[in-house]
Backbone as CSV, one residue per row, in Angstrom:
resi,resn,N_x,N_y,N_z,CA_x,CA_y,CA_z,C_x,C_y,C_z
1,UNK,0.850,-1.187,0.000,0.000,0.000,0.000,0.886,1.238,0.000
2,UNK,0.521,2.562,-0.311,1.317,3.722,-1.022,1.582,4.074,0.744
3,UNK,2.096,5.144,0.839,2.573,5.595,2.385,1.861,6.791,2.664
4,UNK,0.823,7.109,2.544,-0.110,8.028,2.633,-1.301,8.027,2.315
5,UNK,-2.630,7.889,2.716,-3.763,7.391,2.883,-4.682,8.815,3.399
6,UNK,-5.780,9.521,2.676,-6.103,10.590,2.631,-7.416,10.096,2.674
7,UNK,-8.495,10.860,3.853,-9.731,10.685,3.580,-10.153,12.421,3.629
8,UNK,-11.274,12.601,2.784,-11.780,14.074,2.834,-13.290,13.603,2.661
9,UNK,-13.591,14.686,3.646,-15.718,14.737,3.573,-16.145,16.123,3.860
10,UNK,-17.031,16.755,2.730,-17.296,17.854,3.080,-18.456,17.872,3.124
11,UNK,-19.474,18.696,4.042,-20.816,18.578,4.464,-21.436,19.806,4.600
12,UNK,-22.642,20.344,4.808,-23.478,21.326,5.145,-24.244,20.914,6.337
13,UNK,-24.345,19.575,6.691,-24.892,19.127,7.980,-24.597,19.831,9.151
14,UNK,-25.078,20.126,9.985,-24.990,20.638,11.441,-24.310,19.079,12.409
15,UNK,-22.492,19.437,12.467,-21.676,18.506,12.577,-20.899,18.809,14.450
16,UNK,-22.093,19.867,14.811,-21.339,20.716,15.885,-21.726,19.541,17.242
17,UNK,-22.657,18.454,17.060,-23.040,17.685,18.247,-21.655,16.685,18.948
18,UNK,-21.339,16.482,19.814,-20.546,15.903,20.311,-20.949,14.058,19.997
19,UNK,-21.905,14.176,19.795,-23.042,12.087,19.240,-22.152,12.339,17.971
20,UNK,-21.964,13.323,17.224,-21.071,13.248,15.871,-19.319,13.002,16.123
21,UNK,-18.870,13.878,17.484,-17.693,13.491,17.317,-17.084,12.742,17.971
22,UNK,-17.820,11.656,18.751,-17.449,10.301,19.215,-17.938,9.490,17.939
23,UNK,-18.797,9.770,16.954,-18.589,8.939,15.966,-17.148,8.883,15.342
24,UNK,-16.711,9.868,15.350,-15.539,10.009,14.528,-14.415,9.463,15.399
25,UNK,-14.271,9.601,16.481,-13.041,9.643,17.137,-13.184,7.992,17.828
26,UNK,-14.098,7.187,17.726,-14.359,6.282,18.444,-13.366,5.190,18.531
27,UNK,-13.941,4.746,16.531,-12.785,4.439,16.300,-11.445,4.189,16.602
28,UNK,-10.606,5.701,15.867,-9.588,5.402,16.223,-9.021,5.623,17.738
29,UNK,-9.877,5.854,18.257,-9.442,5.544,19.817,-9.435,3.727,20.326
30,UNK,-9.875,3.145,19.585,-9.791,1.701,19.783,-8.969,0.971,18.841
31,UNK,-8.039,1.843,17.940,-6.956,1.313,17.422,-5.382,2.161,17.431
32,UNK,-4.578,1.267,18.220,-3.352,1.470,18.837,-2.373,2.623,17.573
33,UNK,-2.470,2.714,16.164,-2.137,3.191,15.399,-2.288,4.343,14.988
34,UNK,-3.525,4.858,15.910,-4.429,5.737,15.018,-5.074,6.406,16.314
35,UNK,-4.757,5.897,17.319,-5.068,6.524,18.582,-4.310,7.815,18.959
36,UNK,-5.425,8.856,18.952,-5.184,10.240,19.724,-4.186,10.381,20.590
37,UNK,-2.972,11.440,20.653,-2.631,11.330,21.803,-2.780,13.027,22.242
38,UNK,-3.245,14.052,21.403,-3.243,15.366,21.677,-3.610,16.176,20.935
39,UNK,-4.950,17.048,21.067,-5.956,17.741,20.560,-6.273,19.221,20.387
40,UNK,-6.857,20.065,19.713,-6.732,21.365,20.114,-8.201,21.799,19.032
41,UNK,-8.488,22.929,19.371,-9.646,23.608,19.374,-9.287,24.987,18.613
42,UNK,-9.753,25.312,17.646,-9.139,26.800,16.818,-7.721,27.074,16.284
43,UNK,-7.397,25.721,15.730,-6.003,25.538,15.414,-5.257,24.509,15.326
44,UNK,-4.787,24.205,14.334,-4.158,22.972,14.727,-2.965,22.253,15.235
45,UNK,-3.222,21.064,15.240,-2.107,20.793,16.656,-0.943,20.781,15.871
46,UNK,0.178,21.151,16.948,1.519,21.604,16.882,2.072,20.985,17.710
47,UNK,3.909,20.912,17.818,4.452,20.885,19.016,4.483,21.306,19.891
48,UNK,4.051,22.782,20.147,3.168,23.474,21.011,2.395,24.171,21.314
49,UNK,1.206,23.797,20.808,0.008,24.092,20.922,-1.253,22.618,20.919
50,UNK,-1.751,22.323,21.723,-2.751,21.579,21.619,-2.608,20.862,23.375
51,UNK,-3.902,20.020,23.445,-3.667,19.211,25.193,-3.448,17.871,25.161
52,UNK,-2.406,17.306,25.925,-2.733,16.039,25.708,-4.299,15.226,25.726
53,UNK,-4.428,13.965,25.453,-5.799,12.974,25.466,-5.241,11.973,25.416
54,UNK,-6.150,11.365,26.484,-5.702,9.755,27.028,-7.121,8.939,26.562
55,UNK,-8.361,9.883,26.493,-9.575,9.085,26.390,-10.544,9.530,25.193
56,UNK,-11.277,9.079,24.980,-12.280,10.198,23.903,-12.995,10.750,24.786
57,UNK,-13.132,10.882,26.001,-14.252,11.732,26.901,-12.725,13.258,27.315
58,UNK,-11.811,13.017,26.498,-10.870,13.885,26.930,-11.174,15.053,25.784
59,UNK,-11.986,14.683,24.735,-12.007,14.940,23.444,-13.251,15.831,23.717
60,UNK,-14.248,15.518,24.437,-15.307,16.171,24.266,-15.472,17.615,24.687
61,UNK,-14.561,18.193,25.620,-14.674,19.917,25.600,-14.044,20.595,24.668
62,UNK,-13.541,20.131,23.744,-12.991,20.724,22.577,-13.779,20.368,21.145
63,UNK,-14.491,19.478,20.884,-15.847,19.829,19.749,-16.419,20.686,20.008
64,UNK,-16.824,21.220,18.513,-17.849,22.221,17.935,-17.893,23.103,19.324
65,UNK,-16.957,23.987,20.205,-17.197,24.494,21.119,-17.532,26.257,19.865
66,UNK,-18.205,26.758,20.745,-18.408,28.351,19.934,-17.600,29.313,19.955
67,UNK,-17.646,29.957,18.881,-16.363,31.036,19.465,-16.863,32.723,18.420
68,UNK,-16.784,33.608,18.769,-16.854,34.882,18.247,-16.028,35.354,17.550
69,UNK,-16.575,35.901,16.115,-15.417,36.662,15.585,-15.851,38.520,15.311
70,UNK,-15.249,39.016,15.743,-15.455,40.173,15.901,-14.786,41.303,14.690
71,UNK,-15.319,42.101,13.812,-14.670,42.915,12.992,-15.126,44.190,12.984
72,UNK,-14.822,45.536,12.377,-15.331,46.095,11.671,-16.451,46.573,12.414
73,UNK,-16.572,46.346,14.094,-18.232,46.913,14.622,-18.983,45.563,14.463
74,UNK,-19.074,44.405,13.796,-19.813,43.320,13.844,-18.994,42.467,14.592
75,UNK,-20.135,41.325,14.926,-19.834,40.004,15.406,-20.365,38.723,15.009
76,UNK,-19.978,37.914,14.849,-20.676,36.508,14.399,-19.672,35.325,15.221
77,UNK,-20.905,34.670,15.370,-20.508,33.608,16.376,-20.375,32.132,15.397
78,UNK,-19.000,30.974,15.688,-19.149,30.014,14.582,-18.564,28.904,16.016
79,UNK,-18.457,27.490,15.045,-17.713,26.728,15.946,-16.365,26.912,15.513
80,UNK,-15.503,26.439,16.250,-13.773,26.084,16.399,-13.932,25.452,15.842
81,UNK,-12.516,25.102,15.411,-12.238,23.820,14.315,-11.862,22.769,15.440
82,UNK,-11.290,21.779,15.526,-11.003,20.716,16.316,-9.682,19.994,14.896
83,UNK,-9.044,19.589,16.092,-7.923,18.764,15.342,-7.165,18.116,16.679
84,UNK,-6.444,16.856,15.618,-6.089,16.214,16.291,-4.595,15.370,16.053
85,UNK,-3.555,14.656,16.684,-2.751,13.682,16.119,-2.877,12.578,16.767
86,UNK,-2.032,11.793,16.326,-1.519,10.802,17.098,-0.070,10.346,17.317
87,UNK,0.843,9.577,17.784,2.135,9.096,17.787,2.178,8.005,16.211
88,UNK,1.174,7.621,16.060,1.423,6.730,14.864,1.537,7.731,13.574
89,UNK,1.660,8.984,13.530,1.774,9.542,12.689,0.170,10.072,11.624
90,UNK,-0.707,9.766,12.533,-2.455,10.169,12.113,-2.619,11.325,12.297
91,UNK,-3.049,12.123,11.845,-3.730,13.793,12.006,-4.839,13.806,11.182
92,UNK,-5.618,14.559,11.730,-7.154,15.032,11.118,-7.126,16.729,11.997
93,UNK,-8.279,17.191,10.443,-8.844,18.448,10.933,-10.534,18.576,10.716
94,UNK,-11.194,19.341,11.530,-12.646,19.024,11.741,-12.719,20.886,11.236
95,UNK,-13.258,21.120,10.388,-13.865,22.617,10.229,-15.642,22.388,10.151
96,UNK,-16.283,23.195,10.985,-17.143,23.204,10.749,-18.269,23.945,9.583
97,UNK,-19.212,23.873,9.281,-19.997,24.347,8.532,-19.965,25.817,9.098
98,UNK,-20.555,26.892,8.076,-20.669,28.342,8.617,-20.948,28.908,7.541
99,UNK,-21.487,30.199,7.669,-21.652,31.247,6.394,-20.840,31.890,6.096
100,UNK,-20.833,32.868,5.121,-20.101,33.914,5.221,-20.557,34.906,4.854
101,UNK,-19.599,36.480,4.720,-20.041,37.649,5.307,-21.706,38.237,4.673
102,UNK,-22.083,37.551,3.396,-22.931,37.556,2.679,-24.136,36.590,2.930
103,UNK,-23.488,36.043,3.751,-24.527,34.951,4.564,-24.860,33.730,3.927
104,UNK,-23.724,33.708,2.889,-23.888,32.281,1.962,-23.420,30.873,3.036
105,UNK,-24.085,29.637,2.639,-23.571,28.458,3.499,-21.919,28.064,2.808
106,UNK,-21.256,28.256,4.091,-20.054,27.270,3.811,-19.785,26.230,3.711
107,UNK,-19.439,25.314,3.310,-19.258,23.756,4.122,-18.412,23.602,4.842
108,UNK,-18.823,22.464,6.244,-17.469,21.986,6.367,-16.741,21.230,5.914
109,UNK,-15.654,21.018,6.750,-14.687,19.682,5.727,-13.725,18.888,6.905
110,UNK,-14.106,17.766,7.006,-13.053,16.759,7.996,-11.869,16.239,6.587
111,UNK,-10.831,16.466,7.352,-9.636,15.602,6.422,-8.954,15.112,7.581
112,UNK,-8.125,13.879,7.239,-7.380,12.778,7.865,-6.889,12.345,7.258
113,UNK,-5.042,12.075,7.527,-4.543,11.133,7.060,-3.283,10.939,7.579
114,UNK,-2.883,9.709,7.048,-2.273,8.682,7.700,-1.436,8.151,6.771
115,UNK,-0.737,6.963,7.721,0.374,6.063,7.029,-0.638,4.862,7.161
116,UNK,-0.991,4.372,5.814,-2.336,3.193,5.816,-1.629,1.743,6.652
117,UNK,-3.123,1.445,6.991,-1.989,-0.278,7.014,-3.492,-1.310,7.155
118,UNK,-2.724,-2.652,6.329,-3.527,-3.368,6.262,-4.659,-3.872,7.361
119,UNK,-4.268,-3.415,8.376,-4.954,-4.108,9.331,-6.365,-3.618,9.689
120,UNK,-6.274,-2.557,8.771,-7.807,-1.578,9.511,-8.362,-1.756,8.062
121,UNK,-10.003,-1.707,7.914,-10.698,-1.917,7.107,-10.876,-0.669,6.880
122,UNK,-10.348,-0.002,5.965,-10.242,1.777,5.462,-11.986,2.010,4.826
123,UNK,-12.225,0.784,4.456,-13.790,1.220,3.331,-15.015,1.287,4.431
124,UNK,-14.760,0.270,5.301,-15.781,0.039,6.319,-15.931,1.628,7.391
125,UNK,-14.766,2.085,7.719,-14.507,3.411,8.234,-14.581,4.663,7.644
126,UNK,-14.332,4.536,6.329,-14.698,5.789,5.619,-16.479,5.447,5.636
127,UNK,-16.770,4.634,5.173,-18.771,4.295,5.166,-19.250,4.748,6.364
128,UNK,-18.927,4.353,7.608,-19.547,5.043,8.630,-19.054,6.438,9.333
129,UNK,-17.652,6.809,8.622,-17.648,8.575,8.826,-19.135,9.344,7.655
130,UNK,-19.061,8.693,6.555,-19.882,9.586,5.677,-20.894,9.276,6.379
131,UNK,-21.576,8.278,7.079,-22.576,8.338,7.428,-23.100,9.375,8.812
132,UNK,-22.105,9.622,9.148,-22.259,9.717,10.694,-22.165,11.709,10.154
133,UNK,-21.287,12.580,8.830,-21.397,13.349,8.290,-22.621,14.006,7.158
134,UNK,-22.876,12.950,6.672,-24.422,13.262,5.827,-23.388,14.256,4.507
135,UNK,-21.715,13.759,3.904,-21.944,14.448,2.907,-22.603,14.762,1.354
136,UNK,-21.970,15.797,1.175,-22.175,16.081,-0.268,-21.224,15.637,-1.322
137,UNK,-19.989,15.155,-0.562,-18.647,15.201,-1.258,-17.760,14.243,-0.213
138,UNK,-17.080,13.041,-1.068,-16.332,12.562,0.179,-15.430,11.729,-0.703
139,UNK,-14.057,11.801,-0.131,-13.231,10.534,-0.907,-12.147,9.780,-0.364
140,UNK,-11.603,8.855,-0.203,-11.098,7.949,0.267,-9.753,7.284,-0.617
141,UNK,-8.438,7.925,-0.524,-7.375,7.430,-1.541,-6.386,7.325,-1.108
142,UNK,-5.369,6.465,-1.427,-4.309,6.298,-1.204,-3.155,6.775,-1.855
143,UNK,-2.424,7.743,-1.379,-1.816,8.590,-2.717,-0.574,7.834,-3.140
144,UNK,0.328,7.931,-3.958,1.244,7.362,-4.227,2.285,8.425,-4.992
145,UNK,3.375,7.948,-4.971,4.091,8.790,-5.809,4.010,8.900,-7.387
146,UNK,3.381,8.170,-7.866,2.846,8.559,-9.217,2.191,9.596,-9.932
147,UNK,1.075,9.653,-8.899,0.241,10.413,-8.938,0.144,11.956,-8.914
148,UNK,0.062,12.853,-9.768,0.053,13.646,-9.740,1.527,14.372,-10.455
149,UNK,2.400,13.207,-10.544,3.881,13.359,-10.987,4.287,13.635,-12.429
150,UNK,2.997,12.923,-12.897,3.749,12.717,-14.770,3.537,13.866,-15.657
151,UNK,5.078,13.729,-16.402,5.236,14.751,-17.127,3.745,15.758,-17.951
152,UNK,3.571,16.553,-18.113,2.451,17.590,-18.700,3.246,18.724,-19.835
153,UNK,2.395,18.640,-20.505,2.617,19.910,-21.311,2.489,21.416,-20.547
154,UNK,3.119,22.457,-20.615,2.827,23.695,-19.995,1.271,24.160,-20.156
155,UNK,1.003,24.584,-19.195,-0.256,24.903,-18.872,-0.618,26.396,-19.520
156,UNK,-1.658,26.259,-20.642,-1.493,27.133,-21.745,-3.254,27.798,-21.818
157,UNK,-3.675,26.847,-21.822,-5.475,27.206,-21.966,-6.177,27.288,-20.330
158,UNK,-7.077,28.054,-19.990,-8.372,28.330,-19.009,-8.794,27.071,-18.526
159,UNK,-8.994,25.662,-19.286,-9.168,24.954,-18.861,-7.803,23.858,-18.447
160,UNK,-6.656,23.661,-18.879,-5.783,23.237,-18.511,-5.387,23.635,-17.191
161,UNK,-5.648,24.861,-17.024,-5.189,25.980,-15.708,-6.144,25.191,-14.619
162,UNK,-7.455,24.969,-14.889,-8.248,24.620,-14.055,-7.713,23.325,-13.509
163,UNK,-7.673,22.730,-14.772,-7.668,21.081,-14.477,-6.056,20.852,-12.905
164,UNK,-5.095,22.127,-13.343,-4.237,21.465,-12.493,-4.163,21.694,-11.114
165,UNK,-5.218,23.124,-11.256,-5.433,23.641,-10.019,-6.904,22.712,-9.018
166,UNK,-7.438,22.010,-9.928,-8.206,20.962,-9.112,-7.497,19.801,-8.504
167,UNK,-6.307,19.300,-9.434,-5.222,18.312,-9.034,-4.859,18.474,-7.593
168,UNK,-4.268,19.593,-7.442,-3.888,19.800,-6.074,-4.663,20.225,-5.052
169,UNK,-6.078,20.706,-5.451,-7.056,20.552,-4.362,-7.318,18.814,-3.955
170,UNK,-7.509,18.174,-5.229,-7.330,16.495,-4.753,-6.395,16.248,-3.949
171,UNK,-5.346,16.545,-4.134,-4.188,15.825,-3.792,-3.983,16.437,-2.396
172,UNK,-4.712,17.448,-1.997,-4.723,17.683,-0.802,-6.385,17.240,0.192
173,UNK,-6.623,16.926,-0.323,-7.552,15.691,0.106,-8.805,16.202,0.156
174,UNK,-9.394,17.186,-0.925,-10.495,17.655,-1.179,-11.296,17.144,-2.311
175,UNK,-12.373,16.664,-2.110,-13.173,15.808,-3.072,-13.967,16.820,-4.025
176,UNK,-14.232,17.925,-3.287,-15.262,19.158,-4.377,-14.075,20.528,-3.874
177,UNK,-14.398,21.615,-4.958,-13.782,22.683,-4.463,-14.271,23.734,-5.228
178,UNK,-14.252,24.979,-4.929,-14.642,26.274,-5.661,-12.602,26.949,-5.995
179,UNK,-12.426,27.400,-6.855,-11.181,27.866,-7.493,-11.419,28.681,-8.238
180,UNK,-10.552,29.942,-8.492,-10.371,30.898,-9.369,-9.476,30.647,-10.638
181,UNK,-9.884,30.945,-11.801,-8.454,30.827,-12.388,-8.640,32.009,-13.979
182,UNK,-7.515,31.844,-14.773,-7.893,32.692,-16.040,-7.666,33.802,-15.564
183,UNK,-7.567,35.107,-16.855,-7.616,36.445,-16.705,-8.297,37.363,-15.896
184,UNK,-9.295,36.589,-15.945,-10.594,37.442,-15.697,-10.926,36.702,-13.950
185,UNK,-9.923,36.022,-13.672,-10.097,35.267,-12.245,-11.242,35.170,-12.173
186,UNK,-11.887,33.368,-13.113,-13.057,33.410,-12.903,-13.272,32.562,-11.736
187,UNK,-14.427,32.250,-11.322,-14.841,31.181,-10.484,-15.258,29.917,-11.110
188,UNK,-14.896,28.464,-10.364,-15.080,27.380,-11.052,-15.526,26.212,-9.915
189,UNK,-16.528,25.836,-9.598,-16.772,25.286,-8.799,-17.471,23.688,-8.957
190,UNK,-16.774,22.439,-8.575,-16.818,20.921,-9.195,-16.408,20.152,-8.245
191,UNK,-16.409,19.078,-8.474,-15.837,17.477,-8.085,-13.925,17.766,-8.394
192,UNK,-13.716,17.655,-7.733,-11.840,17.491,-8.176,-11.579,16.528,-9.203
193,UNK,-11.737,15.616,-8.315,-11.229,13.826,-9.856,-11.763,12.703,-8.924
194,UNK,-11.845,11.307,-9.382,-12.272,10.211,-8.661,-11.200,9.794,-7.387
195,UNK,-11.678,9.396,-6.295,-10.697,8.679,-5.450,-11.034,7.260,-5.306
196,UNK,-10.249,6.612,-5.379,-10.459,4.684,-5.031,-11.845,4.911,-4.813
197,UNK,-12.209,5.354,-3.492,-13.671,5.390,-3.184,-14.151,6.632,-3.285
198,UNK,-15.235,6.702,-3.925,-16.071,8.334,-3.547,-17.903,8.368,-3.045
199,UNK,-17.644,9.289,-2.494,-19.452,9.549,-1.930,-20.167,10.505,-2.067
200,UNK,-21.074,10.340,-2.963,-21.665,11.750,-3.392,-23.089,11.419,-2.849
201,UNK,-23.579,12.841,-2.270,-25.022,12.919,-1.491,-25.496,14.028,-2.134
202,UNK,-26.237,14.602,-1.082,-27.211,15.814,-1.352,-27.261,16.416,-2.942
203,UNK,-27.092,17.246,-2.765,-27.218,18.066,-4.380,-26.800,17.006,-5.163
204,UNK,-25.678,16.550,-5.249,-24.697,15.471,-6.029,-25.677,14.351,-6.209
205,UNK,-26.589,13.971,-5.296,-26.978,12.598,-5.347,-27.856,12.417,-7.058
206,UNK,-28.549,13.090,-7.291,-29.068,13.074,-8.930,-27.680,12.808,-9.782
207,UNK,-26.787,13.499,-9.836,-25.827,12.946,-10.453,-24.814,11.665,-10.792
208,UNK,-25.420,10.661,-9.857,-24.825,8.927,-9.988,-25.974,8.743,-10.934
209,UNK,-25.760,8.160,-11.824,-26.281,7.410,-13.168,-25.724,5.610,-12.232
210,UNK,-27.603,4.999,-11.720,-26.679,3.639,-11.102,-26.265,3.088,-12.542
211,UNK,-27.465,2.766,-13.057,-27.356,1.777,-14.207,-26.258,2.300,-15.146
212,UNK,-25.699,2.862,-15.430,-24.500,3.331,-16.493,-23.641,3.079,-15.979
213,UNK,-23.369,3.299,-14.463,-21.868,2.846,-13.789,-21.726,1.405,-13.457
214,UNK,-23.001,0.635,-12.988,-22.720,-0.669,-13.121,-22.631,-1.317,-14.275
215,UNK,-23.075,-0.721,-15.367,-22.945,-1.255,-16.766,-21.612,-1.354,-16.909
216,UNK,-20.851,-0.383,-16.734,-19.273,0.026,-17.155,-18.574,-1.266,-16.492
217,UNK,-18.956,-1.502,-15.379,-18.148,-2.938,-14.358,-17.865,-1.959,-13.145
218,UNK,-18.231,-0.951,-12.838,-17.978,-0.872,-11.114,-19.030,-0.990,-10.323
219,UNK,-18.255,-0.736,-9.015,-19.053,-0.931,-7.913,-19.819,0.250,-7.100
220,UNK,-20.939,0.155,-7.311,-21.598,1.732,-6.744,-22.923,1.015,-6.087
221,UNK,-23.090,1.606,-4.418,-23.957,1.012,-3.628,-24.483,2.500,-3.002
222,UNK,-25.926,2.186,-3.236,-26.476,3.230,-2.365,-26.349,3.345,-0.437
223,UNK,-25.878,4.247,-0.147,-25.682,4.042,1.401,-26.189,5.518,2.011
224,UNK,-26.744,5.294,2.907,-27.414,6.601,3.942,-28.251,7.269,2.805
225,UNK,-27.540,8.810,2.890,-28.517,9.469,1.632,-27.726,9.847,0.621
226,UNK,-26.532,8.748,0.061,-25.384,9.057,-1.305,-25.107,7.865,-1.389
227,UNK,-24.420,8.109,-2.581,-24.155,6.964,-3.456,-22.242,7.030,-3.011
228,UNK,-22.335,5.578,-2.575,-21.034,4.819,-2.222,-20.417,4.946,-3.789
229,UNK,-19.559,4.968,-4.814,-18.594,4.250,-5.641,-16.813,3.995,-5.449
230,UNK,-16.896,2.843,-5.719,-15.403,2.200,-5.860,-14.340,2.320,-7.437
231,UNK,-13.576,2.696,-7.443,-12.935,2.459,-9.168,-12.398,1.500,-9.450
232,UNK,-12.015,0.170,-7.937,-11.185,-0.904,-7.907,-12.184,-1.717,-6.742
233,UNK,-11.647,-2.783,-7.194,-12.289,-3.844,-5.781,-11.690,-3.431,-4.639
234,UNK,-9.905,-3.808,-4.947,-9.500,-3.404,-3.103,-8.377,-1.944,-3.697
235,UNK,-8.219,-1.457,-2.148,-7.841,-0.402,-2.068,-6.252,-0.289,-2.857
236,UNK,-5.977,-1.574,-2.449,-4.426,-1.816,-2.742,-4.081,-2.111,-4.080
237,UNK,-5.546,-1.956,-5.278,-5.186,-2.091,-6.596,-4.104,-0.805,-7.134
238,UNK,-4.275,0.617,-6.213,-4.307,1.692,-6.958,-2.254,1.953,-6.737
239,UNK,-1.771,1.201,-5.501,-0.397,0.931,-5.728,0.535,-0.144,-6.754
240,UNK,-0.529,-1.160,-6.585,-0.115,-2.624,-7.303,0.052,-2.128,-8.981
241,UNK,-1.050,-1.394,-9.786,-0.944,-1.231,-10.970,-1.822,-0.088,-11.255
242,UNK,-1.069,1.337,-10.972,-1.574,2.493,-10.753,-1.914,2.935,-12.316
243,UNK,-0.762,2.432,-13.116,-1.870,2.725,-14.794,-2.947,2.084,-15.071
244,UNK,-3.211,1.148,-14.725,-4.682,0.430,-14.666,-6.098,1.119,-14.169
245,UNK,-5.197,1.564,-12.631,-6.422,2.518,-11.769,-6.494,3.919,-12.735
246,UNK,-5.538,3.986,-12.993,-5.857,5.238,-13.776,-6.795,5.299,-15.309
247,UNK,-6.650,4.285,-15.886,-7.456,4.135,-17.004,-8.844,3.876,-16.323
248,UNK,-9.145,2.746,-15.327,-9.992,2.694,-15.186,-11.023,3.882,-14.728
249,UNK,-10.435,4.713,-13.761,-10.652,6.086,-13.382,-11.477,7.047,-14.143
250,UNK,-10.770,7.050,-15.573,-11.052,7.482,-16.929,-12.132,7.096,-17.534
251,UNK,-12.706,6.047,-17.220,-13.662,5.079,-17.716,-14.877,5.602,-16.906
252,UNK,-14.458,5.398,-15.139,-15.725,5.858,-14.623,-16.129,7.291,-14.922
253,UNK,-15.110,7.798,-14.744,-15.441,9.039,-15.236,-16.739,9.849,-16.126
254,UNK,-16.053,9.042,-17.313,-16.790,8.705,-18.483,-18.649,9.000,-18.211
255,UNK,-19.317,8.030,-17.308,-20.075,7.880,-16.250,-21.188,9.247,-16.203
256,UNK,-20.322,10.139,-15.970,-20.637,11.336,-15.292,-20.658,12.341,-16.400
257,UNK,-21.557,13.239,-16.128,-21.847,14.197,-17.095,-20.649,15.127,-17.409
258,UNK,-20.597,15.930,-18.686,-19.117,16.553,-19.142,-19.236,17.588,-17.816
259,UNK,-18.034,18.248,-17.325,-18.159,19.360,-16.722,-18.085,19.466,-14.978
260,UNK,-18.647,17.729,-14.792,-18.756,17.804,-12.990,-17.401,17.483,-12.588
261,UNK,-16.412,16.926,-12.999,-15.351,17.027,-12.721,-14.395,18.130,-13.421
262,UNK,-13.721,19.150,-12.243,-12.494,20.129,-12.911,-11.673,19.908,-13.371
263,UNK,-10.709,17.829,-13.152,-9.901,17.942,-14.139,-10.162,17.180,-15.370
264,UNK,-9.404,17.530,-16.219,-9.361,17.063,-17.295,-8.825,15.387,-17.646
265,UNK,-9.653,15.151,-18.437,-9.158,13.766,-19.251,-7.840,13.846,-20.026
């Protein structure tokens, strides 16, 4: 398996209940690898900054706690972010949902990642974070050094620009993203690219075509209120024979209407 293992879920759900973040943390508090050892609230953890945690009940005054931001004569009140590590080399960040100054909905976004290892069932754990999140957007990959590496032509056209600037929103473990790009710094807002696994809900959920993607040969299961898809059976196809995952990728793709994904074929 590759040496870096990335999960991203972004949501509009109201994620501020503490029943949500013992879902999350439960887990890896019951696996020695992946177990917490020190947490922090409006920032993330550092060598110095954050508290130690011995328990997940150590965890709970630091979710979705509230906090004020003050500018300009106004105030608006949001949650803290929450983050976390571990000694096995695990970190996650929890941002919550919020508006902004226009009063548009933000999403939030949990990311995590790790040094994978066989022993933990990565699909079974990503299924019950999305569930326990209700997203719109979620993906589950194992990065590798391939990826993202191979040679390109210089980046010349509006849409080339896009495509690479969605790359590295993927590659930083974002499944949807809004981006500027072009002269005219436009706005561009999509799906990044496929991950091993992806989960699309809410708005997104009209957009899984079942019957076309199982036609193609993958695996796509309805779960909570989104559609589960896989691009490989196991996770460990996408190190073993990463041009394969990648064609196949291309294929699911295919799947999906022109335009919902920012990068390019």
């Amino acid at each position: 398996m590759s040496s870096r293992l990335v999960i991203g879920i972004q949501t509009f759900a109201d994620i501020t209940s503490w029943q949500t973040g013992q879902r999350l943390l439960a887990p890896l508090f019951a696996l020695d690898g992946l177990r917490p050892d020190k947490a922090a609230m409006a920032g993330e953890v550092t060598a110095r900054y954050g508290v130690a945690v011995q328990t997940l009940a150590d965890c709970e005054p630091l979710w979705g706690r509230a906090a004020q931001l003050r500018a300009g004569g106004f105030s608006s009140s949001f949650a803290a972010s929450f983050s976390w590590r571990s000694k096995g080399q695990a970190k996650g960040y929890v941002s919550f949902p919020s508006r902004d100054h226009r009063d548009r909905p933000l999403p939030g976004w949990l990311w995590f990642e790790t040094r994978p290892s066989p022993a933990v069932d990565w699909l079974a754990l990503f299924s019950d974070w999305c569930a326990a999140f209700s997203p719109f957007a979620a993906m589950l990959h194992p990065a590798i050094h391939l990826e993202g590496t191979k040679e390109k032509a210089p980046v010349t056209t509006l849409a080339e620009e896009v495509s690479t600037a969605a790359e590295a929103q993927f590659q930083a473990g974002a499944p949807w993203c809004t981006l500027r790009a072009g002269p005219l710094n436009s706005t561009f807002s999509g799906l990044t690219n496929l991950a091993w696994a992806k989960y699309l809900g809410g708005p997104l959920f009209p957009e899984v075509d079942e019957t076309a993607i199982r036609r193609a040969g993958f695996d796509v299961d309805r779960q909570s209120e989104g559609w589960l898809i896989r691009v490989t059976p196991r996770i460990t196809d996408v190190a073993a024979d990463f041009a394969s995952f990648e064609e196949r990728r291309r294929t699911l793709r295919s799947c999906f209407r022109e335009g919902l994904f920012l990068v390019a074929d």
